[in-house]
C-alpha positions in Angstrom: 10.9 58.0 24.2 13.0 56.9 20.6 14.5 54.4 22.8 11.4 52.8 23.9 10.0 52.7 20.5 13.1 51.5 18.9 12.9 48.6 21.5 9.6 48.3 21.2 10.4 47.6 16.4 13.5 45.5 17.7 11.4 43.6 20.0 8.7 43.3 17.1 11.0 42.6 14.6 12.3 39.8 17.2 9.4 38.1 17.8 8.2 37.8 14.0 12.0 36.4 13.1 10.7 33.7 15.7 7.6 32.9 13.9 9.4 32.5 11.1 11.6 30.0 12.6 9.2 27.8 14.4 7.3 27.9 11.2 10.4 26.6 9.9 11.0 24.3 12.4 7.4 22.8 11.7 8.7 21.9 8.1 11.7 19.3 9.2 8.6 17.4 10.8 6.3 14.9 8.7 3.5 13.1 9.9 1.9 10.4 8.3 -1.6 10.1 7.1 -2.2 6.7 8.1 -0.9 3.7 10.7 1.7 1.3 8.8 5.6 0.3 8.5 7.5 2.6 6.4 8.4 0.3 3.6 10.7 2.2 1.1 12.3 5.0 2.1 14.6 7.8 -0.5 16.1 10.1 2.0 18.6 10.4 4.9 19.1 12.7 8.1 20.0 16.2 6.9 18.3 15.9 3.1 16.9 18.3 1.4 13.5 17.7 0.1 10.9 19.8 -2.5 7.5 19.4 -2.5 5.8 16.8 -4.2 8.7 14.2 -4.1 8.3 11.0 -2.8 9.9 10.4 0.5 8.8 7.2 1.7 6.2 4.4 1.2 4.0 3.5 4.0 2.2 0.0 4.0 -1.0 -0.1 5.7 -1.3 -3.1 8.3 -5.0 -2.2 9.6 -6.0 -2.7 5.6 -3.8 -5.5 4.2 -4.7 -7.5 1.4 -3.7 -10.0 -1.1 -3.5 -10.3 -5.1 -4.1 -13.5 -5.9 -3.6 -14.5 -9.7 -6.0 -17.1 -10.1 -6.3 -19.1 -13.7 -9.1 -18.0 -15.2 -10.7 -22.2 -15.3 -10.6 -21.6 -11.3 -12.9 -18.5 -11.5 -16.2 -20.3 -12.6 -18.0 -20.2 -8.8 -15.8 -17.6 -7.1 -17.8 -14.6 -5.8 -17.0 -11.3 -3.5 -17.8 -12.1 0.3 -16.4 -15.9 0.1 -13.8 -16.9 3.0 -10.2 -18.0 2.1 -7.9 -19.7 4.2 -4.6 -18.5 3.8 -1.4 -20.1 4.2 1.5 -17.8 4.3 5.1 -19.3 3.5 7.0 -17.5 6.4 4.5 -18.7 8.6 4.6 -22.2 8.5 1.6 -24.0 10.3 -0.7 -20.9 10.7 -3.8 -20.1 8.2 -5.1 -16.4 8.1 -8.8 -15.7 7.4 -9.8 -13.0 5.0 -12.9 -13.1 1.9 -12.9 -12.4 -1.4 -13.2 -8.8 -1.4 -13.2 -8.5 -5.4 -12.4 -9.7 -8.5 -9.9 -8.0 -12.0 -12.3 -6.7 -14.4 -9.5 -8.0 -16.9 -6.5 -9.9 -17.1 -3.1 -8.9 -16.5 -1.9 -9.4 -20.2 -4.9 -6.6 -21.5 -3.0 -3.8 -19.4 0.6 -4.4 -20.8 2.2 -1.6 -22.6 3.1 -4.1 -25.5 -0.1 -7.0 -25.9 1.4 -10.5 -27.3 -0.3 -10.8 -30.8 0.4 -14.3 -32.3 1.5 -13.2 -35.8 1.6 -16.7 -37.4 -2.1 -16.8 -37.7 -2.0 -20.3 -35.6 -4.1 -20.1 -32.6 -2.5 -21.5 -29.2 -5.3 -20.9 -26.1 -3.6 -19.8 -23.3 -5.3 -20.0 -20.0 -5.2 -16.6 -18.4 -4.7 -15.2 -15.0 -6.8 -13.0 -13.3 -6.5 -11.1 -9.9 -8.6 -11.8 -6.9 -8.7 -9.4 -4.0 -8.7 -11.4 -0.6 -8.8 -8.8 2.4 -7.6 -10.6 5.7 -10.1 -10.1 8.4 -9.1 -7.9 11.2 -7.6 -9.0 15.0 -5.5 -12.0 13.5 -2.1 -11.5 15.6 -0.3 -13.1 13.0 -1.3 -10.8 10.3 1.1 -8.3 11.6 3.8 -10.6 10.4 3.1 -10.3 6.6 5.1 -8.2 4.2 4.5 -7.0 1.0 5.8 -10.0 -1.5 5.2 -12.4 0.8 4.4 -15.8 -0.9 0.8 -17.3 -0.1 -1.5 -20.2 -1.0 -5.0 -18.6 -0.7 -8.0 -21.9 -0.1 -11.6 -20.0 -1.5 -14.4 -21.8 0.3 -17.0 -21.8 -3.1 -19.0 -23.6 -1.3 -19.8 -20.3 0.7 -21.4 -17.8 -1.1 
């Protein structure tokens, strides 16, 4: 009977050493949280990663969007839910749809680490730019072509509101 029972702890022993290893396994696998195109990736075959580091950067086609930088004298009748035609450089001759999903709360220039002051106590107005969020509108075949950085020429249809 020691026989069977030390078969019985090896066999045991066995089968919780392959647990381990299939948990293992499970770790060389990663699985996104959402559809996209990986768009920046930090690792190769065979690296070693720790938790928490950034592997890889995944870009989001079902939700893509542009940041337009609009001067602020352009802004005066532009509201969120207005349709844009948009003209993409890499696609020459097609227009994208999308709206105005939202517009900057503030200026690029109030969210730099170092603000320009003019120190000569001469005032120059410089016309600012402000971000516009344009979504493009889903089931356009040619909005899986775009990239991030892509150059555009977004056309707001004000008259739309």
């Amino acid at each position: 009977y020691a026989d069977i029972d030390k078969a019985k702890a090896a066999l045991l022993q066995a089968n919780s050493m392959l647990d381990v290893a299939n948990l293992q396994l499970s770790y060389t696998q990663i699985t996104a949280p959402i559809d996209g195109i990986v768009g920046k990736k930090s690792l190769r075959i065979g690296s070693y990663v720790n938790p928490g580091v950034s592997l890889l950067a995944v870009v989001p086609l079902d939700e893509i969007y542009v940041h337009a930088n609009f001067r602020e004298t352009q802004l005066a009748n532009v509201k969120a839910g207005q349709t844009v035609d948009i003209e993409v450089d890499a696609l020459p001759g097609k227009i994208l749809k999308g709206h105005v999903d939202s517009l900057a709360p503030a200026s690029g220039v109030s969210y730099s680490a170092v603000a320009p002051h003019n120190a000569t106590g001469n005032f120059t107005k410089i016309v600012q730019r402000l971000p516009v969020k344009i979504i493009i509108d889903a089931d356009q075949a040619d909005a899986a072509q775009l990239r991030v950085g892509m150059s555009v020429v977004p056309t707001i249809d004000v008259n739309n509101s």
